[in-house]
ROVO-840026 format. One record per residue (C-alpha): residue number from 0; residue in three letters; y, z, x. Coordinates in steps of 0.25 Angstrom, whole numbers, plus 5000, padded with zeros to 4 digits. Layout:
N
 num residu   py   pz   px
 NUM    ALA    Y    Z    X
...
//
This chain:
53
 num residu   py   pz   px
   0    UNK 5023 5047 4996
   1    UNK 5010 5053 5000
   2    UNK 5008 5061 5014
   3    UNK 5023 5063 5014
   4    UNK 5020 5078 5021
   5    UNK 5022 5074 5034
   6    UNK 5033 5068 5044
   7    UNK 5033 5054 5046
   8    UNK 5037 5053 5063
   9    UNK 5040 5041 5072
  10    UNK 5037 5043 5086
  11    UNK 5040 5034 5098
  12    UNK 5031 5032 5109
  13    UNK 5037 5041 5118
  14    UNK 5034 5053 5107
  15    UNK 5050 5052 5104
  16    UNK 5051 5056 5086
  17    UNK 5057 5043 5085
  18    UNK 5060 5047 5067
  19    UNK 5052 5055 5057
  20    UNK 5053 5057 5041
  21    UNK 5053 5071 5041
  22    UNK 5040 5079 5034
  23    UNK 5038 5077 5020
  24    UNK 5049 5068 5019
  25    UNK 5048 5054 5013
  26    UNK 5052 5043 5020
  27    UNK 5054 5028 5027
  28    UNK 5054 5030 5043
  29    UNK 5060 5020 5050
  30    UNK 5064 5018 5065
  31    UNK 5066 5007 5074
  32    UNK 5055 5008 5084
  33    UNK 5053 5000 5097
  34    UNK 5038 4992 5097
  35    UNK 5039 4991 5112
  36    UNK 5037 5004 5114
  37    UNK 5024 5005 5105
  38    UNK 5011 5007 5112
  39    UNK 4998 5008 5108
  40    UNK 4996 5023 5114
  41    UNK 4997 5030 5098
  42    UNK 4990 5017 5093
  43    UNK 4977 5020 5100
  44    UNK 4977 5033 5097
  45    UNK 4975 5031 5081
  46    UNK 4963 5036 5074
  47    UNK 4963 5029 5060
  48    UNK 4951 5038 5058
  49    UNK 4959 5050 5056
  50    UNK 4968 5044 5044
  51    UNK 4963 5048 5029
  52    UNK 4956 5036 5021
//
């Protein structure tokens, strides 16, 4: 897979490391996750200008 040089992290909203796949390592990440407790703090903050065409 390409970019698989780096972690692959789930943080909750709280900033708690909810799971990871570890550096380097290939992987599915799953967890179950509470949608009640998503807000739209991170969401606004995105920049889709920083991503590579």
């Amino acid at each position: 897979m390409d970019y698989q040089a780096s972690a692959t992290s789930l943080i909750d909203p709280q900033s708690r490391l909810l799971d990871y796949v570890p550096y380097g390592e290939e992987g599915l990440l799953v967890h179950e996750i509470d949608p009640n407790q998503a807000t739209l703090l991170f969401a606004r903050r995105f920049d889709g200008t920083l991503l590579p065409d």
